[in-house]
N, C-alpha and C positions, 0 to 999 in steps of 0.2 A: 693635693691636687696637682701642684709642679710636677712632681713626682711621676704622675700618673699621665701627666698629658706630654713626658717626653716620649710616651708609648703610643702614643696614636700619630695618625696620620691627618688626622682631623684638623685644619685651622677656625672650625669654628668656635670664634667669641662663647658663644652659647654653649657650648658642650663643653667648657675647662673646669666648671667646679663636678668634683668627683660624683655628687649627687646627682647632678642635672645631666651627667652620661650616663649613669646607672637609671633613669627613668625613660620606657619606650615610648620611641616616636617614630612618623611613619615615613618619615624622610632620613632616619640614622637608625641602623638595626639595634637591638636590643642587645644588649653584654650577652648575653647568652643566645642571643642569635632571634631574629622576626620569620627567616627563612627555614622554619624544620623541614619541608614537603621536601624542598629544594636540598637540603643537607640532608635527610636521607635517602634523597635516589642518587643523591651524588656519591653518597658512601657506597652505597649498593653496586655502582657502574663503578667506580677503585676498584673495590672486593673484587666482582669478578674479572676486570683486567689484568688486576693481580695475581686472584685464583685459577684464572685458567688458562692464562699465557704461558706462567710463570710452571705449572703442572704440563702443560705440551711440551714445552722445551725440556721438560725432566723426564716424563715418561715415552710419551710418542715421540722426541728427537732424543731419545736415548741414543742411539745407533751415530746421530751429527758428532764431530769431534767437539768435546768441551770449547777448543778454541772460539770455532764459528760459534757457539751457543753464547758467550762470552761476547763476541763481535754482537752479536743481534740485542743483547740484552743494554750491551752499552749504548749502543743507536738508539735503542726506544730511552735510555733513559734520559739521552742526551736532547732527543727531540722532546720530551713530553716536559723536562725543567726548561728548554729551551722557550718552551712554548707558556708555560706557566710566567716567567717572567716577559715574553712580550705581551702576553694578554693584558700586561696594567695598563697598556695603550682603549683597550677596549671599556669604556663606562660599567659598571655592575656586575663585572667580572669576578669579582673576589673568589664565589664561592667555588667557582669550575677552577680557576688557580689552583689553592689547595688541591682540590682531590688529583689535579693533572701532578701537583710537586711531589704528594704524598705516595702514587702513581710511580714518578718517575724517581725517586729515593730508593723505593721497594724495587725496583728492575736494577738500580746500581750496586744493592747490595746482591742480589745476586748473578751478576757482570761478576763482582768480586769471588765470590763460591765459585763460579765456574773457571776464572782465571788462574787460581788457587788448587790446582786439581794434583798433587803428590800421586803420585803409585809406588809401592800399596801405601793407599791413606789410610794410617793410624789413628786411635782415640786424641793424642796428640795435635795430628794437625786438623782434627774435628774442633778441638778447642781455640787451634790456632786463627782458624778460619773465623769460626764465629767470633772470635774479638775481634779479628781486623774487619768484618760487616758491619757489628756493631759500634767500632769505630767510625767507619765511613758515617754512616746513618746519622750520628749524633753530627759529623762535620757538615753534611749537604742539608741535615735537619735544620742547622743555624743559619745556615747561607739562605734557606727557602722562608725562614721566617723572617731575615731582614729585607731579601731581591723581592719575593712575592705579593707582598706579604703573609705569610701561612701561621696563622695559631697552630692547627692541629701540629705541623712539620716542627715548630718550637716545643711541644710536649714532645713528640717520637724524640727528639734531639737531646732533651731531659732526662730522660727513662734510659735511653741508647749509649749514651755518655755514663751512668748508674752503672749497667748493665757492665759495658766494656768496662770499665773499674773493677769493678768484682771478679770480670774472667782474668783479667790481666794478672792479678795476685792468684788466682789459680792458676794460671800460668806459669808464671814467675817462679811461685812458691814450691819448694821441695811438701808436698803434702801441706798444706793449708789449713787451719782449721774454718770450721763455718763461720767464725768470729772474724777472722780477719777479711775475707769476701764481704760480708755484709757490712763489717765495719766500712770497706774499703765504698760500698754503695750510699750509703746512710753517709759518710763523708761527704759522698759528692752532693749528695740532696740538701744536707744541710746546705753545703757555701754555695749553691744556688739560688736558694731560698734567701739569704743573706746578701747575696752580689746584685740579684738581677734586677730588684727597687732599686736602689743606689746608680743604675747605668742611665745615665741620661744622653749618650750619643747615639744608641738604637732607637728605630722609629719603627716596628716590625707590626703587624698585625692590630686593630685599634684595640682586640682583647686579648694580645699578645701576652701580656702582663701574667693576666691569670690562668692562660691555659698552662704557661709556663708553669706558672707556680703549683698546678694542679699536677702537673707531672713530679716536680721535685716532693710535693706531698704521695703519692705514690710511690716513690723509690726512700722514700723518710719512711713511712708507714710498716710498708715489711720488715727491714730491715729491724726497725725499734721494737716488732713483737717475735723477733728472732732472738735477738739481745736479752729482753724480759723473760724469755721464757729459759735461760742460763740460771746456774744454782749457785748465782756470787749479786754482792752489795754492786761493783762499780756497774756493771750491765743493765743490773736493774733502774738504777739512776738514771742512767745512758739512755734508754728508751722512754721511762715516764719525764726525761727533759725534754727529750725529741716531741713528743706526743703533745705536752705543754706547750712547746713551740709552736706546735702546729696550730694547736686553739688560740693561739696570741696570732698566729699570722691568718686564720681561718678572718680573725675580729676586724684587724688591721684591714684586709682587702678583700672583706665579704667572698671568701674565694669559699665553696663548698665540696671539693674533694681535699682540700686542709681539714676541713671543721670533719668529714666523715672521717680520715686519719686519726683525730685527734680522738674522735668518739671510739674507734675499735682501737686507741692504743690505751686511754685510759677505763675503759672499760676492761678491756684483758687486765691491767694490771690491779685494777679492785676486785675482779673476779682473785687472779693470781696471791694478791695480799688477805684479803677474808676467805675465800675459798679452799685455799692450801696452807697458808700459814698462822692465820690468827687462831682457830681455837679446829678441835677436830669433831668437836658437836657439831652435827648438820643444824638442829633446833636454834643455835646458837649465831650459827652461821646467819641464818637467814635474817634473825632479828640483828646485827650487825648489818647484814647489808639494808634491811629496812631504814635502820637508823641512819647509816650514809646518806641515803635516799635523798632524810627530811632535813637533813644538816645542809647537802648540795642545795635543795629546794629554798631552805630559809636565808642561806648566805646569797644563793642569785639573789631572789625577792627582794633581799635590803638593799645588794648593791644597786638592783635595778631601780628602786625609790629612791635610792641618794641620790645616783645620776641624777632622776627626772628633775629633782628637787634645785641641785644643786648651780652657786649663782655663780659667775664669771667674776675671777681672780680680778681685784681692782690694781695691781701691779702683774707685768709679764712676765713667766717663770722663765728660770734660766734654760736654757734645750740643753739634754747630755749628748754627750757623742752619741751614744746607742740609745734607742729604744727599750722598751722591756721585748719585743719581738726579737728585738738582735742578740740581745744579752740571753735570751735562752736559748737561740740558736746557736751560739758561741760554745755557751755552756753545756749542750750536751756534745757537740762536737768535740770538746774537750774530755768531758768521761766516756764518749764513745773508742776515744782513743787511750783512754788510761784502762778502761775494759778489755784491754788487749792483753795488758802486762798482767793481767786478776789474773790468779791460777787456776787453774778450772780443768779436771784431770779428765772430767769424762766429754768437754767437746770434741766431737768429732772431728775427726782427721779428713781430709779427701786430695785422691789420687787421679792426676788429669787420667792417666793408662786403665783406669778404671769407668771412665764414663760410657764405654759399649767393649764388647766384648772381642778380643779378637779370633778371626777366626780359626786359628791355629792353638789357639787356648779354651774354648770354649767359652761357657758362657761365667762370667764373673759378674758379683753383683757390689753395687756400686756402695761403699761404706759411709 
């Protein structure tokens, strides 16, 4: 509950045990929000500010120099975060914040693509581009969730930060394999996943916590059934500890795009393990996964009775440094990274000069 209440913004008494926030009332919105009507015509009115500003200045100001397009883009975004944080002045603002930070992030990033204009622009500086956007994204993402306060703006920043990681080693990298990218994303998910409970001098968003965490389970998730679906021991580990992770931190902070990660990462990998490697009878197969089924089912059921059962420690256990939450985040960040060195002859190569075609070369298709 300490933990949890260095994330809000909230000083009331009443709302500090982690329960008594998690249950709706009609004075404090609901962890997952009281205001849907309100959140989606606010989304609705982002989208098409974004959608069709952002498509005028591309197609209909085709002919404006980049420059100007560049000037206008940075104006609106500077007025519309400008405006996102003076609105904490205004009572029950929150929800119009967001969409105006979310709003004005999206025009900064492309200020940046417009400002960034090479001739001729190469496959090259297409890559270049989009890592320095999705750089930015992930920097104004954090600033809009501590000044605003913005959850959504703290997921984009989560995901953006993933994102820019991964391009960057494709950048960097003389030909890269997909291992190293997704490693280099799944890195960042994990030590997010791992740092962001542990920060107690941010105050951002009162469910700041979890959108966060909801993002870094997203950029954990892909990357772990990329790993898994690799034909070596360390990757496979690498992903079903990430996936485990997730279900420890899905428990930890009732967060539910953890708990779906965890569900499509160990799912692919019982599929993956009974499916492709334990026997090559289908008949066989299925009564195998049956039996999984009844084994998952009887081990919850017990555990769920012990718990109920079970009476409070008459001495107080010692705390470890880590949790088991942290220690399996650790832990697959660590064979996410030893999956690197695993030999693995037929992952794929990828070559930035390859991601569109030029038009002096024709068309080449992306390996």
């Amino acid at each position: 509950a300490a933990v949890a209440d260095a994330w809000t913004t909230r000083r009331d008494a009443a709302l500090s045990p982690t329960w008594a926030r998690l249950a709706p009332r009609r004075d404090h919105p609901h962890v997952f929000g009281d205001r849907m009507a309100a959140g989606v015509l606010l989304t609705l009115a982002a989208a098409s500010m974004i959608g069709g500003g952002i498509d005028a200045l591309v197609v209909a100001g085709s002919g404006i120099d980049s420059t100007i397009r560049a000037a206008i883009c940075g104006a609106v975004a500077l007025v519309l975060l400008g405006g996102a944080v003076a609105l904490r002045l205004l009572r029950g603002s929150d929800d119009l914040r967001g969409a105006l930070a979310v709003t004005g992030i999206a025009y900064a990033a492309t200020c940046l693509a417009f400002a960034y204009n090479p001739q001729p622009l190469d496959d090259h500086d297409l890559l270049l581009k989009f890592t320095l956007a999705a750089g930015l994204v992930a920097l104004l993402g954090w600033v809009a969730a501590v000044l605003v306060p913005s959850a959504v703006a703290g997921t984009i920043a989560v995901v953006a930060l993933a994102t820019a990681a991964g391009a960057s080693v494709w950048l960097a990298q003389d030909q890269p394999t997909h291992s190293q990218v997704f490693v280099a994303a799944i890195g960042v998910g994990l030590a997010v996943a791992l740092v962001l409970p542990a920060v107690g001098l941010l105050r951002p968003h009162p469910t700041g916590l979890g959108w966060a965490l909801g993002g870094a389970a997203l950029v954990i998730t892909i990357p772990a059934l990329v790993l898994m679906s690799r034909d070596d021991g360390f990757a496979i580990a690498a992903g079903a500890t990430a996936s485990a992770a997730l279900l420890a931190l899905a428990q930890e902070h009732r967060n539910l795009p953890a708990a779906l990660g965890a569900f499509a990462g160990l799912g692919y990998l019982e599929v993956l393990l009974i499916g492709t490697r334990a026997v090559s009878d289908p008949n066989q197969q299925l009564v195998i996964l049956v039996a999984v089924g009844v084994a998952l089912l009887l081990v919850v059921s017990a555990v769920a009775v012990l718990a109920g059962r079970a009476r409070p420690a008459a001495l107080p256990r010692r705390r470890l440094p880590l949790g088991v939450t942290q220690l399996l985040l650790v832990a697959a960040l660590v064979l996410s990274i030893v999956a690197l060195f695993a030999g693995n002859t037929r992952d794929v190569r990828l070559t930035p000069n390859q991601l569109q075609p030029r038009p002096s070369q024709g068309s080449v298709a992306l390996r």
